[in-house]
C-alpha positions in Angstrom: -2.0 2.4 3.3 -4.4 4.8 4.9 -2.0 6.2 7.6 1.0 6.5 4.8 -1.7 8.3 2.6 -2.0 10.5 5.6 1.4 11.4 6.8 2.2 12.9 3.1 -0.6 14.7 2.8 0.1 16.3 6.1 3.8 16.5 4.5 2.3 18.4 1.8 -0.2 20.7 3.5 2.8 21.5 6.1 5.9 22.0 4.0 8.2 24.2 4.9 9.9 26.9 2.4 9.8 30.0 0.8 9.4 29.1 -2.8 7.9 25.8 -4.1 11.5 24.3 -4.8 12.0 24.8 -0.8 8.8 22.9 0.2 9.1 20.1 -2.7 12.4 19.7 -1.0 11.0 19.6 2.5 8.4 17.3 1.6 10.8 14.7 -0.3 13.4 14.8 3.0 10.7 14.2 5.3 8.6 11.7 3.2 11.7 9.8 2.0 10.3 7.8 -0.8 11.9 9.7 -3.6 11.1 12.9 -5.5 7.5 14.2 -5.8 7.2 12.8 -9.5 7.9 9.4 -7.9 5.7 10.6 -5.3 3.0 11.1 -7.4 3.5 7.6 -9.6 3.3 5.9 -6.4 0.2 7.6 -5.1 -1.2 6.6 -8.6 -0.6 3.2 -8.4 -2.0 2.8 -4.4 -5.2 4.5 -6.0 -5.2 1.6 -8.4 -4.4 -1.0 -5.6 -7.3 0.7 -3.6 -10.1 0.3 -6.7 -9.2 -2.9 -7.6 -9.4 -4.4 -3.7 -12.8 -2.2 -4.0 -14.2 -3.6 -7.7 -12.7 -7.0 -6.7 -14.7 -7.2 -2.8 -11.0 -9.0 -1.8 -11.8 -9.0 1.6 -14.7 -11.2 1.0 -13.7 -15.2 1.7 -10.4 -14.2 2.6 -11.2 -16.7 5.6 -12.0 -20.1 3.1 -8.5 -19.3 1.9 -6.7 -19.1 5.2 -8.4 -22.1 6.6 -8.3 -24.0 2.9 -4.0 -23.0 3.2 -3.8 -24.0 7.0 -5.6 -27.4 6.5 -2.6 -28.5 3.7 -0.3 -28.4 6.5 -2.8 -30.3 9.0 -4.2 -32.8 7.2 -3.1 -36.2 6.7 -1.4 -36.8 3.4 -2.1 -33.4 2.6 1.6 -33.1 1.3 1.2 -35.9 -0.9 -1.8 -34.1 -2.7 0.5 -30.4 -3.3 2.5 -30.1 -6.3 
């Protein structure tokens, strides 16, 4: 998310044009994710992604879980306990 972050506010800092309309044009060509009021919605919505991973601490025990979903596969009779 960091490095897409990045590119479009390089994008942005770098467009291209003589008048505003020229560089929002330049900027949705290049970025290719739709016009810069979809732009912005999205870059909304990643800053919501980005606080709730934050408020959340989602990285913490992310390992449990990997381990708890590789041992269902492992185990014996672990696919008579899923459902």
């Amino acid at each position: 998310m960091e490095a897409i972050c990045n590119f479009r506010i390089d994008m942005a800092a770098n467009a291209i044009g003589e008048t505003y309309d020229d560089k929002c044009m330049y900027i949705e060509r290049n970025v290719n994710m739709g016009q810069i009021e979809e732009l912005l919605v999205q870059a909304s919505d990643e800053e919501n992604v980005i606080n709730c991973y934050i408020e959340n601490k989602m990285w913490e025990g992310t390992g449990d879980a990997i381990i708890s979903y590789e041992r269902s596969f492992t185990e014996p009779g672990a696919e008579e306990t899923k459902a």
